[in-house]
C-alpha positions as CSV (number, residue, x, y, z in Angstrom):
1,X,-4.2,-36.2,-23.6
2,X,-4.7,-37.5,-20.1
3,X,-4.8,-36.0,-16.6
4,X,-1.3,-36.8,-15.6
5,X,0.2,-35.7,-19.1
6,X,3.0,-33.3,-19.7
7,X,3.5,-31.0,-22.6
8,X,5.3,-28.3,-24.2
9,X,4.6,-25.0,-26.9
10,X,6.2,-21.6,-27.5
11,X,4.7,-18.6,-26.3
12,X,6.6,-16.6,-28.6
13,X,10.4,-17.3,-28.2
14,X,9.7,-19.0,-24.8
15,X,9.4,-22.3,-23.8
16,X,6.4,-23.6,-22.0
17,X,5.9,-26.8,-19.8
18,X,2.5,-27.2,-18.6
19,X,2.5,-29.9,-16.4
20,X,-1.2,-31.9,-15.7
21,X,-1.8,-33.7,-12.9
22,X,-1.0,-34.2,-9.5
23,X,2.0,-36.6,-10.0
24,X,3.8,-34.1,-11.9
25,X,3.4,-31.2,-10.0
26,X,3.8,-32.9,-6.6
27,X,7.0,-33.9,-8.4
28,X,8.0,-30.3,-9.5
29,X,6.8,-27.9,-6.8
30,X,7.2,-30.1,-3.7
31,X,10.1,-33.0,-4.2
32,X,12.3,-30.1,-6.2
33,X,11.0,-27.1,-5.3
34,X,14.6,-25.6,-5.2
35,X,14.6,-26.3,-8.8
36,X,11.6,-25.1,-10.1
37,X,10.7,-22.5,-8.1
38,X,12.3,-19.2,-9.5
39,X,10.1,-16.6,-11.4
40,X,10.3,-15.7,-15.3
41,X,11.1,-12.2,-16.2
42,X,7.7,-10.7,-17.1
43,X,6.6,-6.9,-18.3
44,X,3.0,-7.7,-17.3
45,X,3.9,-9.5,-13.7
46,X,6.4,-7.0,-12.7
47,X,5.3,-3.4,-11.9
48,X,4.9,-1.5,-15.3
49,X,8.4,0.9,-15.6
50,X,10.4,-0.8,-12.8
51,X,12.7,-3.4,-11.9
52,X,11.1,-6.9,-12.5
53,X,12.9,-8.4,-9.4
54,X,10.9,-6.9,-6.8
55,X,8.7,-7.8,-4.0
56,X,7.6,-11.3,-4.1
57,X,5.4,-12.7,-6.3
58,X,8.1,-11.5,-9.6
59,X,11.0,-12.0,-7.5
60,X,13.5,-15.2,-7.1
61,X,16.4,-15.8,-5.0
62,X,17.1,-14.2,-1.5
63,X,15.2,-11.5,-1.9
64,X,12.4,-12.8,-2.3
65,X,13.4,-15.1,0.6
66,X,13.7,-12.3,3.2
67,X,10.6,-10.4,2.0
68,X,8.2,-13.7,1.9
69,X,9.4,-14.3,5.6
70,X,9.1,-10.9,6.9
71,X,5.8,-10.3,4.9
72,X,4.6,-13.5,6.5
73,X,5.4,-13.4,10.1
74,X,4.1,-9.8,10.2
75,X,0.5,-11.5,9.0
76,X,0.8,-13.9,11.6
77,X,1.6,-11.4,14.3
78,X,-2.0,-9.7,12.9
79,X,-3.5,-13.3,13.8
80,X,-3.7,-15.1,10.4
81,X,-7.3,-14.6,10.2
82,X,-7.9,-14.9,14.2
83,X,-9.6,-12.7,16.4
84,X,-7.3,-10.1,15.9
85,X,-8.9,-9.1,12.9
86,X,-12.7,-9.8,14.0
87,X,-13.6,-6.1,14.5
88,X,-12.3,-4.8,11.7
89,X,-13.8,-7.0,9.7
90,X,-16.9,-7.2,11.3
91,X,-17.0,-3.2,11.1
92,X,-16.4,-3.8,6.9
93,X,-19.2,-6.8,7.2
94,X,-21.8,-4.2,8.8
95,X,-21.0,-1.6,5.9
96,X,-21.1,-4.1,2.9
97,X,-24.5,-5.2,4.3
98,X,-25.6,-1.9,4.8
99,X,-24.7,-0.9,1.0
100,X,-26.8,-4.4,0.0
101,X,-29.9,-3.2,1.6
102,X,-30.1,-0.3,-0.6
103,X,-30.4,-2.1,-3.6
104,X,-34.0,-3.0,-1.9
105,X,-34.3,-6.7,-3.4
106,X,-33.7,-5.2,-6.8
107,X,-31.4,-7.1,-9.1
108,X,-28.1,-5.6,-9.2
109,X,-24.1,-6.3,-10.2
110,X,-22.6,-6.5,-6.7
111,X,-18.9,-7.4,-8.1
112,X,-17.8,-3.1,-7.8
113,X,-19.4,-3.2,-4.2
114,X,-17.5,-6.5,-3.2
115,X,-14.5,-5.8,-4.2
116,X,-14.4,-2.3,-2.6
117,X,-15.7,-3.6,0.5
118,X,-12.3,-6.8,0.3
119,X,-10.3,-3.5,-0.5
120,X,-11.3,-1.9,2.4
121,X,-10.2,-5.0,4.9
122,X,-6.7,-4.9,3.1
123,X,-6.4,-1.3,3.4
124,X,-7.1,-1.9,7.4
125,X,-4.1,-4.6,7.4
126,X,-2.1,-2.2,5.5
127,X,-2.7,1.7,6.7
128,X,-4.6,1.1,9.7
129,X,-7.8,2.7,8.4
130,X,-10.4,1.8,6.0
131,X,-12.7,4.5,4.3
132,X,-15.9,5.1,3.5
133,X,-17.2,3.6,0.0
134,X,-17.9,7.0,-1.4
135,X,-14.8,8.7,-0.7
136,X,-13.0,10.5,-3.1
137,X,-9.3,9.0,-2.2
138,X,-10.5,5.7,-1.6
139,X,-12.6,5.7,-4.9
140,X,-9.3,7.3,-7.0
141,X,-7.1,4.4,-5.7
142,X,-9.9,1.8,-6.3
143,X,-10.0,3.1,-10.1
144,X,-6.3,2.9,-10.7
145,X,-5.8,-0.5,-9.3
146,X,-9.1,-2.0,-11.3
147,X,-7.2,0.1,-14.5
148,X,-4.2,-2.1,-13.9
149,X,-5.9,-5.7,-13.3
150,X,-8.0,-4.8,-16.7
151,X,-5.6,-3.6,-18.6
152,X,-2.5,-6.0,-17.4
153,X,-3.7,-8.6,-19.9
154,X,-3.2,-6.6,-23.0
155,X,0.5,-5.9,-21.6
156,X,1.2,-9.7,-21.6
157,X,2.3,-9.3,-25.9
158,X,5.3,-7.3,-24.6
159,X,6.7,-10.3,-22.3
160,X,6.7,-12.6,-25.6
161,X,7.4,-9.7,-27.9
162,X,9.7,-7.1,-26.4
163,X,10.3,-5.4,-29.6
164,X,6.9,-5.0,-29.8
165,X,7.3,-1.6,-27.8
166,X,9.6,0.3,-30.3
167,X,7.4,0.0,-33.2
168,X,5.8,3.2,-34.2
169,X,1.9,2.4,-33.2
170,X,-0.3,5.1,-32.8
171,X,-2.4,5.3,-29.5
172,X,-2.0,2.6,-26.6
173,X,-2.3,-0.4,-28.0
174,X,-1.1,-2.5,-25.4
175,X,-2.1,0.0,-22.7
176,X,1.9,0.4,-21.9
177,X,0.8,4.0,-20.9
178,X,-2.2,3.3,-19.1
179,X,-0.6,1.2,-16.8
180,X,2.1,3.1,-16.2
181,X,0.1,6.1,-15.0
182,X,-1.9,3.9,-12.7
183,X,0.9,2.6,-11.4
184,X,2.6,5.5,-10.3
185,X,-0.9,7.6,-8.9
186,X,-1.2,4.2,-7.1
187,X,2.5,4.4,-5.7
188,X,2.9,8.0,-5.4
189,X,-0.8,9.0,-4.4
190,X,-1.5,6.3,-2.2
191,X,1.8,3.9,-1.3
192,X,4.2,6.2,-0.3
193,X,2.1,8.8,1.4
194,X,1.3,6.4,4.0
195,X,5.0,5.3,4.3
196,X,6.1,8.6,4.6
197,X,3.4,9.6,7.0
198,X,4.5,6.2,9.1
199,X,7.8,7.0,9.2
200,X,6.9,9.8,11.2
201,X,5.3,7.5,13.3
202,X,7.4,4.6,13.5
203,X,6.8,4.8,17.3
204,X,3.9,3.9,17.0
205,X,2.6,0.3,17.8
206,X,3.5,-1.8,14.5
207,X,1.3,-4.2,15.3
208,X,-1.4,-1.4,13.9
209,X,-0.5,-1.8,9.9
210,X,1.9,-3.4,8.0
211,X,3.8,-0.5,6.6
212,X,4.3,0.1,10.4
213,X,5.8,-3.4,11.1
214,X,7.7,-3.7,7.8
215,X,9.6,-0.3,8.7
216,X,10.1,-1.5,12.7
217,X,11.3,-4.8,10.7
218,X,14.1,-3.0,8.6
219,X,15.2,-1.0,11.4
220,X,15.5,-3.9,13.1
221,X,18.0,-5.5,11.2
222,X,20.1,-2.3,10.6
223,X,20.6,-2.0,14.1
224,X,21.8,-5.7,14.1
225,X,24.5,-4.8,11.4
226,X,22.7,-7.4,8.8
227,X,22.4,-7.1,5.0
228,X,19.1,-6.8,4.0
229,X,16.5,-6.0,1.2
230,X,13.7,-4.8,3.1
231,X,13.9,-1.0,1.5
232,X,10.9,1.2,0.4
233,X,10.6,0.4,-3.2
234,X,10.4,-3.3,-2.0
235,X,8.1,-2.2,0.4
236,X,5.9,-0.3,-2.1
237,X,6.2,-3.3,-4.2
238,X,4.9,-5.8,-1.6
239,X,1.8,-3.7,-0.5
240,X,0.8,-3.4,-3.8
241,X,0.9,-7.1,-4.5
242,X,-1.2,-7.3,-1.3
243,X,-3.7,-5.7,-2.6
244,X,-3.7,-7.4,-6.0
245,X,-3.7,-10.8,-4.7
246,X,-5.8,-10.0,-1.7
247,X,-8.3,-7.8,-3.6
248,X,-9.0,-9.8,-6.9
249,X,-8.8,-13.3,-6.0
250,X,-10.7,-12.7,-2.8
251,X,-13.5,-10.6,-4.3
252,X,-13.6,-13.0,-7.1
253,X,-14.1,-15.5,-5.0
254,X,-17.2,-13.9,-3.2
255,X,-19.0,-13.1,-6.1
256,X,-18.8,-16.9,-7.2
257,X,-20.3,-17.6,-4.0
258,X,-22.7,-15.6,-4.2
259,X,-23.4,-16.7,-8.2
260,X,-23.5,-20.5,-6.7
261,X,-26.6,-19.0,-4.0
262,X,-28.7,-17.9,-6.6
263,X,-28.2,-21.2,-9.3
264,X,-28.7,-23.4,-5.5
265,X,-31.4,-22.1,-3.2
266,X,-31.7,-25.4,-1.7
267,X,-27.8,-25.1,-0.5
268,X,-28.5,-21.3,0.3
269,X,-31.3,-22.4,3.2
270,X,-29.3,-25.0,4.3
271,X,-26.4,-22.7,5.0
272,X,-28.6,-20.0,6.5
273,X,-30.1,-22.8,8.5
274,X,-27.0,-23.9,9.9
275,X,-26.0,-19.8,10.6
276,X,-28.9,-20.0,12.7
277,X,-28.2,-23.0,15.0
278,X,-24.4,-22.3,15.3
279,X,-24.7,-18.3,15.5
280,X,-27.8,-17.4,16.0
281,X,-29.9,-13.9,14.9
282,X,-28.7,-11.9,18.2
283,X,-25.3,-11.3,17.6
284,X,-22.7,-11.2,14.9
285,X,-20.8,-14.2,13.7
286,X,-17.2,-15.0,15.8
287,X,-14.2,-16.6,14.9
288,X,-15.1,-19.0,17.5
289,X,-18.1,-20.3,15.2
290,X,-15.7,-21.3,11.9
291,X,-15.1,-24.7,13.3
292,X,-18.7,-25.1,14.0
293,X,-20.1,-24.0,10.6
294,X,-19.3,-27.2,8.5
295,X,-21.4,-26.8,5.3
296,X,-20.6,-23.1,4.5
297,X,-16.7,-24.5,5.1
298,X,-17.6,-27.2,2.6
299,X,-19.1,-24.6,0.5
300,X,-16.4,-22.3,0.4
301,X,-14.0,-25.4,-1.0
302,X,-16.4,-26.2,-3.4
303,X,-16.3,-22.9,-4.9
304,X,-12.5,-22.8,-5.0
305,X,-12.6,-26.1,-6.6
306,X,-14.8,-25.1,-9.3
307,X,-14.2,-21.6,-9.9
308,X,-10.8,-20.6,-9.5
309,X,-7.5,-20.2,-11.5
310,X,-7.4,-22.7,-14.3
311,X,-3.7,-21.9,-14.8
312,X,-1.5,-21.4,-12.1
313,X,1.2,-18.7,-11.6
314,X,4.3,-19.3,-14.1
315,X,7.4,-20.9,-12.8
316,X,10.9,-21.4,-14.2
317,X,13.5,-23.9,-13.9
318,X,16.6,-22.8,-12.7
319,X,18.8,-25.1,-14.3
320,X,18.6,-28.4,-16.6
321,X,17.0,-31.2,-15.6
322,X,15.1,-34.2,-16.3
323,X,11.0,-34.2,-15.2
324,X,9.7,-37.7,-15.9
325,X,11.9,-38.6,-18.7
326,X,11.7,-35.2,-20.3
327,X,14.7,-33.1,-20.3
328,X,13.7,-29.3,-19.5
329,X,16.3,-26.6,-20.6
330,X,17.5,-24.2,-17.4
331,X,15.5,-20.9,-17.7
332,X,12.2,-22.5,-19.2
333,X,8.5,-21.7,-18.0
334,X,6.7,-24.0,-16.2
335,X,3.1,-23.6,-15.8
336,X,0.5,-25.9,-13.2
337,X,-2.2,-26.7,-14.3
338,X,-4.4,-26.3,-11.8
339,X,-7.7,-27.5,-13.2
340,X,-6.4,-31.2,-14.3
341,X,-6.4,-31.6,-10.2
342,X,-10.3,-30.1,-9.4
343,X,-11.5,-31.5,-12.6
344,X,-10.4,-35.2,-12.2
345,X,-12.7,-37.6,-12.1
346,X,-10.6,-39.9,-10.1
347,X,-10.5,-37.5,-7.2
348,X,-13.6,-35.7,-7.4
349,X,-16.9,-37.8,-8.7
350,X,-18.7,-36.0,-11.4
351,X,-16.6,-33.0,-11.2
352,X,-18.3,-30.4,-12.6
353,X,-21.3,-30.4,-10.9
354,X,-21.5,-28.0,-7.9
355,X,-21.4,-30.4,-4.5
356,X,-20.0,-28.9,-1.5
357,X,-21.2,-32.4,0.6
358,X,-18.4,-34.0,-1.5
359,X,-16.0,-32.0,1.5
360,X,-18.5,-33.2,4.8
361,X,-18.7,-37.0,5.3
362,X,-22.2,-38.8,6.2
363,X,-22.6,-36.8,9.3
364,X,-22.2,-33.8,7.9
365,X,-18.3,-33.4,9.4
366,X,-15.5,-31.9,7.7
367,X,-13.2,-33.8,6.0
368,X,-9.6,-32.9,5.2
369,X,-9.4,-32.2,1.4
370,X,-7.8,-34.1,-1.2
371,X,-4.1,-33.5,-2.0
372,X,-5.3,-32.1,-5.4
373,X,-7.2,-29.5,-3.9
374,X,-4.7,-27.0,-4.5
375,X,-6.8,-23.5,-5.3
376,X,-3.9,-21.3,-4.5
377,X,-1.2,-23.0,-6.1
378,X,1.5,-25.2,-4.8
379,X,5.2,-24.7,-3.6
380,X,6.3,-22.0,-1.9
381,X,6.1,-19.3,-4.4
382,X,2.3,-19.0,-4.4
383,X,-0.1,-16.2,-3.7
384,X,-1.8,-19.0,-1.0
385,X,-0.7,-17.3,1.9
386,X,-2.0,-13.9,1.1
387,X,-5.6,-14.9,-0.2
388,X,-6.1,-17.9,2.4
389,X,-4.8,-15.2,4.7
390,X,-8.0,-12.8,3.5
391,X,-10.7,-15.0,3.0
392,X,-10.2,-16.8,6.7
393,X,-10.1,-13.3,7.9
394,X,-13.7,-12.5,5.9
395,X,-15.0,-15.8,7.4
């Protein structure tokens, strides 16, 4: 099967087009995007006991139109990962290094301290506040939302199988329940107590959390007499994808960077080298230093390259059509396949071989990436802007 093939299976009663290769899902995603850009109806993408059409990341249509834009702009009025951000995530820098330095040099699995310490940046975009890594209502919504990204998985039968859910099996087998209840101590115990407590404050400056601004946003458009969707389970709903794109993808993505340090000590004192010239050992790094700081850059791509989603978020076509000569029923999945573009050997020379210099040119400049480079998906139903958004803040 070669990189620029296209092919079909059932997953259950569903049909499945995966398409390989950047041809096909330039094609797809960017030439008709307006075709193949709606969501499929899933019990493990949607939140566990509501409806599936919520938010954005589940959601097709104009709703997920008018939430994607008013998610958005209210990112880029917190600076898109510019200065705006710089002491709040320098403050979460200083803690995260202060937690390393108690492990003394001792080997240790720093995957729970990265991801609390990503969790902590989101929960300053979302609420305004971030909390200290022992504390009891930080650690209880920590646990919940690592229940739900482990046991998610195990839910994904139901989406094929829907009958699967009246049959008489003892226990949780497909952790139905389990998800459930951390779904709604997520949503009740941490969601919308901070909504209700910002409605109380929704004089506040909204440019202090997002629940602040998406609240100032809705009343907005009331006021205006215009229909809109922006409501609080939608609200709810969005936060909590925040946190699940924002939280997993970008503390996944640290802790294969920091995997990549220890297999490459050679690239490791390089980078630290370069931290030195650019930043210096008297004062923090800046935003102001990123354009400067070409190899960790590089690095950073290179990791996305090799590391990240092989399988990109599902898509489905909203009506017939006809993708290179195939003809693809309205309603059916359609899956990228994300690592036919990082893995070919066209594009990237011996691909799977760790080489951030393959992003710097001869003089050790940046160069743009390669239209396959695509970590975060394509189109505009992707979690891209949400992760990019978190990991240029964290750099």
């Amino acid at each position: 099967m070669g990189e620029d093939s296209i092919f079909s299976l059932y997953f259950g009663p569903d049909l499945v087009v995966v398409l390989n290769g950047y041809d096909n899902v330039h094609h797809a995603f960017i030439k008709h995007a307006e075709i193949f850009n709606d969501r499929p109806a899933s019990l493990a993408a949607s939140a566990p006991g509501e409806e599936p059409n919520r938010g954005i990341i589940a959601s097709s249509g104009k709703l997920w139109k008018q939430q994607r834009t008013v998610s958005l702009n209210i990112l880029k009025a917190f600076g898109m990962g510019k200065n705006i951000l710089a002491s709040k995530v320098g403050e979460e820098v200083s803690a995260y290094l202060e937690a390393l330095n108690e492990f003394r040099g001792q080997p240790a699995d720093v995957g729970t301290l990265t991801r609390n310490a990503v969790a902590n940046v989101i929960c300053s975009i979302i609420v305004g506040t971030r909390f200290e890594y022992g504390d009891p209502y930080f650690t209880k919504f920590i646990v919940n939302l690592d229940t739900i990204m482990r046991a998610n998985g195990s839910s994904a039968a139901l989406s094929l199988f829907p009958w699967l859910r009246y049959l008489p099996i003892p226990g949780d087998l497909f952790n139905t329940r389990k998800l459930k209840e951390s779904y709604r101590n997520i949503m009740d115990f941490f969601f919308f107590h901070y909504m209700n407590k910002m409605k109380s404050e929704e004089s506040g400056d909204e440019n202090d959390n997002f629940i602040l601004a998406y609240l100032h946003a809705r009343e907005k458009l009331i006021q205006q007499g215009q229909d809109t969707t922006l409501d609080d389970e939608n609200l709810a709903r969005v936060v909590f994808e925040l946190f699940l794109a924002g939280t997993d993808t970008t503390s996944s993505f640290f802790t294969w960077f920091i995997v990549h340090m220890v297999h490459h000590p050679d690239i490791q004192a390089k980078i630290y080298a370069e931290i030195l010239d650019v930043v210096g050992s008297e004062r923090p790094p800046a935003m102001q230093d990123k354009s400067k700081l070409n190899l960790i850059v590089a690095t950073i791509h290179e990791t996305l390259r090799i590391n990240f989603a092989t399988l990109n978020v599902p898509h489905q076509c909203r009506e017939d059509t006809v993708l290179k000569g195939y003809r693809i029923p309205a309603g059916t999945t359609i899956i990228p396949n994300t690592d036919s573009l990082h893995r070919c050997e066209t594009t990237f020379k011996d691909p799977t071989e760790f080489r951030p210099e393959r992003f710097l040119d001869s003089e050790g400049n940046l160069v743009a990436p390669p239209n396959q480079f695509m970590p975060f998906g394509i189109g505009k139903t992707t979690k891209k802007e949400f992760a990019t958004f978190v990991i240029s803040s964290l750099f």
